[in-house]
Residue, then its C-alpha position, 0 to 999 in steps of 0.5 A: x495465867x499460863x503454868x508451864x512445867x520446865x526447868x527455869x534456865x532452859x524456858x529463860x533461854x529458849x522463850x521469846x516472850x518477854x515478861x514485866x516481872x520474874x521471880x526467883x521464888x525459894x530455888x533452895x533444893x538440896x536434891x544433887x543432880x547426880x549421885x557423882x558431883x556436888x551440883x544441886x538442881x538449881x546450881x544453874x540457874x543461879x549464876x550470873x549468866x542466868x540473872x543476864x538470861x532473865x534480863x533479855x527477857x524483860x520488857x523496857x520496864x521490868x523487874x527481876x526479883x530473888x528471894x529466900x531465906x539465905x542464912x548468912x550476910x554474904x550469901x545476900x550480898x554476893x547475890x545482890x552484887x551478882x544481879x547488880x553487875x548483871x544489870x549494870x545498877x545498884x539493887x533495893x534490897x530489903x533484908x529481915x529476920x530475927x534469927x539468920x538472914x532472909x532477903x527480897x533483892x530487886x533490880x531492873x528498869x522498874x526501879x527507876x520508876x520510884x520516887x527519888x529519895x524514896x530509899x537511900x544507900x543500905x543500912x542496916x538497924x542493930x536489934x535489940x539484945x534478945x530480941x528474936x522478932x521478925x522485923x526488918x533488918x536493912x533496906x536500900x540500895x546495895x552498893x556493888x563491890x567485886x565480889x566472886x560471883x557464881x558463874x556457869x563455869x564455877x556454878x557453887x554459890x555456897x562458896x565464897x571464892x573459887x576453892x576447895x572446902x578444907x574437910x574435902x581436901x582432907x577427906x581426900x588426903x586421908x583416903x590417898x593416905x590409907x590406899x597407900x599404907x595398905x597397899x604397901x603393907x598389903x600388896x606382895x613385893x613381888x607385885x610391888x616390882x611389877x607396878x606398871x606406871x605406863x598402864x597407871x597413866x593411861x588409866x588415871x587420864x581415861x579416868x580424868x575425861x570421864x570425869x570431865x564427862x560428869x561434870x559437863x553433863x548437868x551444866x548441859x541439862x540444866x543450861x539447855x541452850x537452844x541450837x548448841x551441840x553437846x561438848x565433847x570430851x578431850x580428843x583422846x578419850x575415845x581411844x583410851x580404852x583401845x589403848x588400856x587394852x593394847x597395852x595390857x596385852x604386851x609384856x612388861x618389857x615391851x610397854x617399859x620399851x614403849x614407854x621410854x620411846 
């Protein structure tokens, strides 16, 4: 036995060892990776790209396990369809609980080694009214469906399709909303007259590249690809403070002219 302290993807990805089984083990951390987005640690390491990393790492009979407590039925499925399509073959999957959803998904070529028969496609027992018990639930082999899965570039497993929660799009409106009506209600007219919509632009695109910076920089932590250079930022980026600066010290009248150029 070898205990080796790293991130999972980053040992996946660079080892040339090769393993009968790997288990992702109860990789539910609610620490963020930064303070300015949404990505939790193991946002990378659960993802179709590192379900395909742990299969280059198997032997010819190996076995690829997840398990946890997963709440909810479309978690495990989206999951199971996630390390399914990453294999090219149905996952056993056994689901048990007697209040929300825990679920042990197994897939690789160690599956083939079991009796045939010995399980059939997923099915699931209703429990009885009340009872509470943990028991299993379901077990077989999960069909595959075309299920969105969590990729490297859309890393948010949590969420069903690729969109925005509601309460986020309606926090963010509510924030434009208020900025607005103060600063009209606020803000001088004569301030308001001299809005400078050229230095505006320029500002809110050196803002989108940082912000690209953000959320590029845990993907290229936690993802760790042996021998790749970092990403860089969009071309422009660099000069853009150069440019704020050189704007800011024209008059008015020369950045409208600019502009308009």
């Amino acid at each position: 036995m070898k205990a080796v302290i790293n991130d999972g993807r980053n040992y996946l990805q660079n080892t040339t060892e090769r393993f009968d089984l790997i288990i992702f083990a109860l990789p539910d951390s609610l620490t963020l990776t930064s303070s300015n987005t949404s990505l939790r640690l193991e946002s990378f390491l659960l993802t179709q790209e590192s379900i395909e990393a742990a299969r280059a790492r198997l032997t010819s009979d190996g076995l690829v396990v997840l398990y946890n407590y997963y709440r909810d039925q479309w978690l495990v499925e989206k999951l199971a369809n996630m390390a399914g399509h990453a294999f090219n073959q149905e996952p056993l999957v056994s689901t048990y609980g007697g209040w929300g959803r825990a679920a042990v998904i197994m897939v690789g070529p160690r599956l083939k080694e079991l009796p045939p028969g010995k399980f059939g496609p997923y099915k699931e027992q209703d429990p009885a009214p009340g009872d509470r018990r943990l028991r299993v639930i379901g077990e077989g082999y999960f069909p595959l469906t075309g299920s969105t899965p969590a990729t490297d570039d859309w890393p948010f497993l949590y969420l069903r399709e690729h969109s925005f929660a509601l309460i986020y799009v309606v926090g963010l409106g509510m924030v434009a909303l208020f900025a607005l009506s103060g600063t009209l209600t606020l803000a001088p007219r004569g301030v308001l007259r001299r809005f400078d919509w050229h230095m505006f632009f320029l500002v809110r695109q050196h803002l989108a590249g940082q912000l690209a910076g953000l959320l590029r920089h845990p993907q290229q932590c936690a993802a760790g690809r042996a021998g790749e250079q970092p990403t860089q930022g969009p071309a422009h980026q660099p000069f853009l403070p150069a440019a704020v600066r050189r704007a800011r010290r024209q008059s008015p009248a020369a950045t409208r002219g600019a502009a308009a150029g």
